[in-house]
N, C-alpha and C positions, 0 to 999 in steps of 0.2 A: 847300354850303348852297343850297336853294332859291332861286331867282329870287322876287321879291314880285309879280310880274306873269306869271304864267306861261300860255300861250296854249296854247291846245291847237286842232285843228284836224280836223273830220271828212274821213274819206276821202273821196275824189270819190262814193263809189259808195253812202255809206251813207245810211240814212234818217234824216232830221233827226228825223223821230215815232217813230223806233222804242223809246227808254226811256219813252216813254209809258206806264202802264199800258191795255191793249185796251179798257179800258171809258172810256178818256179818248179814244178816237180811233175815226175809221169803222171798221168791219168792210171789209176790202177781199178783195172776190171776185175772183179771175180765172176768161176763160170763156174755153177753144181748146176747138179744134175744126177736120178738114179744110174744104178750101174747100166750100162747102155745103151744110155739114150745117145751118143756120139757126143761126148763130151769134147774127148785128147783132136779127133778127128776136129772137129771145128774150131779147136786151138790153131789145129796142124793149118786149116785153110786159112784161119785170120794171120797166124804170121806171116801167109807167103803173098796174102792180096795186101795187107797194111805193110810189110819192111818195104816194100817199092818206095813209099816216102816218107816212111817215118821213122823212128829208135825203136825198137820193139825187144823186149823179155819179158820170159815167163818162168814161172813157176808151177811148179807139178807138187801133187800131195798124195803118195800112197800110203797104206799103213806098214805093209813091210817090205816095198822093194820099189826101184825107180821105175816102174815099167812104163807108164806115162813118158818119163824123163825119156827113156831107152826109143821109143816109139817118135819123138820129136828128133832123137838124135838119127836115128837112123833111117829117116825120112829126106833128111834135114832140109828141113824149115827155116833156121835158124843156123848161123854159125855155135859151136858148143858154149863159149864163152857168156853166149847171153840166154843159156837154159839153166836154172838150179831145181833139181827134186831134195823136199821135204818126204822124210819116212814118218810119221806121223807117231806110228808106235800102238796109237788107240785110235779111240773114234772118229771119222775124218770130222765130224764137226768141228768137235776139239782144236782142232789144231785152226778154224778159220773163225773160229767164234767165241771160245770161253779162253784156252792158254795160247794167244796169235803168235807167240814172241818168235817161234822157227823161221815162220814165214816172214815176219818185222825181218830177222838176222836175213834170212835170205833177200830178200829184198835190199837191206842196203848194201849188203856186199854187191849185189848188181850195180847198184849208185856208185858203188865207191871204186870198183872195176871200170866199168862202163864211160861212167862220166854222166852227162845229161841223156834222160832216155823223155820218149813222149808217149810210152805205154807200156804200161805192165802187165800181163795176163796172169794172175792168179788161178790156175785151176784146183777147184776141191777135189777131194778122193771121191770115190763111189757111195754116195750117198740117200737120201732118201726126200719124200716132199716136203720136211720139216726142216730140212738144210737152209740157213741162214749165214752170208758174214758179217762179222763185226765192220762196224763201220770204222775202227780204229786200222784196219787192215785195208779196206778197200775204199773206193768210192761210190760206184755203181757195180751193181751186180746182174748177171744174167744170170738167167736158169733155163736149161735143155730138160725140155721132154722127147719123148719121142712116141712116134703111131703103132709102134707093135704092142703095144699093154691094150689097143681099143682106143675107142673116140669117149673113152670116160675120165681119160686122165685129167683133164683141166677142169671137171667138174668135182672131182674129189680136193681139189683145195690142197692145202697146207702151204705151212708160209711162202715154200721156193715159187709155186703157182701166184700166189694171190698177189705178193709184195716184191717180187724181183722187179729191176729199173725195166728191164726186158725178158721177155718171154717169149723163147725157140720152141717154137714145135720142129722137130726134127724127121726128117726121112720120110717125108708127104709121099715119095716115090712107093713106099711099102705100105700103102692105103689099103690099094685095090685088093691085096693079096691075105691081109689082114679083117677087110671086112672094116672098117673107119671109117668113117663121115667126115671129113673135113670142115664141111658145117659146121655140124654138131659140136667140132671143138671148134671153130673161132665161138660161136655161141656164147658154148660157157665161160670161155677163156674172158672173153667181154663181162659175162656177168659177174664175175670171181675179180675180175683186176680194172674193171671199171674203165678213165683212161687211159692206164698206163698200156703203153706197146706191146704186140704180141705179134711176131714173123711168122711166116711159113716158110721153110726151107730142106730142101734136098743137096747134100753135097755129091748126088750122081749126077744130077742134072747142072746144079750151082756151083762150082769148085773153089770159086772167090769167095763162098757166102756171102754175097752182094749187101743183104738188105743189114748183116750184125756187121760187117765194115763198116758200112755207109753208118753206121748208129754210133761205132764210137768212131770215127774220125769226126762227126759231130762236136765230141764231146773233147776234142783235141783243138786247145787256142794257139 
């Protein structure tokens, strides 16, 4: 027979909001990307073109120091209260893919401070094109590349390339100077991600980043 008290207990790892129904709780994005493809930078532009009408925090992830965090604050993008940096400790994977729980905690203390928000930004640390998040952490994911590695990057594949919800080519403005095709990567970018979405964007030219606003205000009921 049943205990009349019976306690149940979530696992270390899961989301307190995840039975939530999605329209009860933010839209939470994640953004990887290699070390400089303009990751923090296109955080920094979606806060300031998305808070005009919506709830917006983020989360930053470095391995041993806020610098992301420090870079938002002293920008500010954001009021401080709706910035949290994760120090990761190890490998930024890690902490958005195998053990999420930092970012899970960071995350709901934004909820629990905040109150109702309608977006989350999750950014990864500096990572590589095998960067992936767990879908327990996020819901859709972008992934930044950028033009100075060459018009070969979206042809080299790996998961952030092929399976992100969205795919930034970043810094079109430093083509010419680099030697890029812009072709050449929508090409592959098509052939690699088939049809999920792939932008082009400069935030010297684009300072809203128009086209990844306009994609998660979409995704905002």
């Amino acid at each position: 027979m049943p205990a009349e008290h019976e306690h149940t207990h979530p696992h270390p790892h899961e989301d307190p909001h995840a039975a939530l129904p999605k329209s009860e709780r933010a839209v939470r994005i994640g953004i990887g990307g290699p070390v400089g493809s303009g990751k923090t930078a296109l955080v920094a532009a979606l806060c300031r073109s998305l808070s005009t009408d919506l709830r917006v925090a983020v989360v930053t992830n470095d391995i041993y120091t806020t610098e992301d965090a420090d870079f938002l604050l002293r920008n500010g993008v954001l009021p401080p209260e709706r910035i949290r940096a994760v120090e990761t400790g190890c490998c930024p994977h890690t902490a958005i893919r195998d053990d999420i729980s930092a970012n899970l905690d960071a995350i709901e203390e934004l909820e629990e401070s905040l109150g109702p928000l309608d977006v989350i930004l999750v950014e990864s640390g500096g990572d590589n094109l095998t960067a992936t998040f767990s879908k327990g952490l996020i819901d859709q994911q972008i992934f930044v590349v950028d033009v100075a590695g060459g018009d070969k990057v979206p042809r080299k594949g790996g998961p952030g390339v092929t399976s992100a919800d969205l795919l930034v080519i970043n810094k079109t403005d430093l083509a010419p100077l680099v030697g890029a095709d812009l072709g050449v990567m929508e090409r592959d970018a098509k052939a690699r991600r088939g049809d999920l979405p792939t932008v082009f964007l400069s935030l010297v030219e684009d300072r809203t980043a128009a086209p990844v606003r306009d994609w998660i205000r979409s995704l905002v009921k």
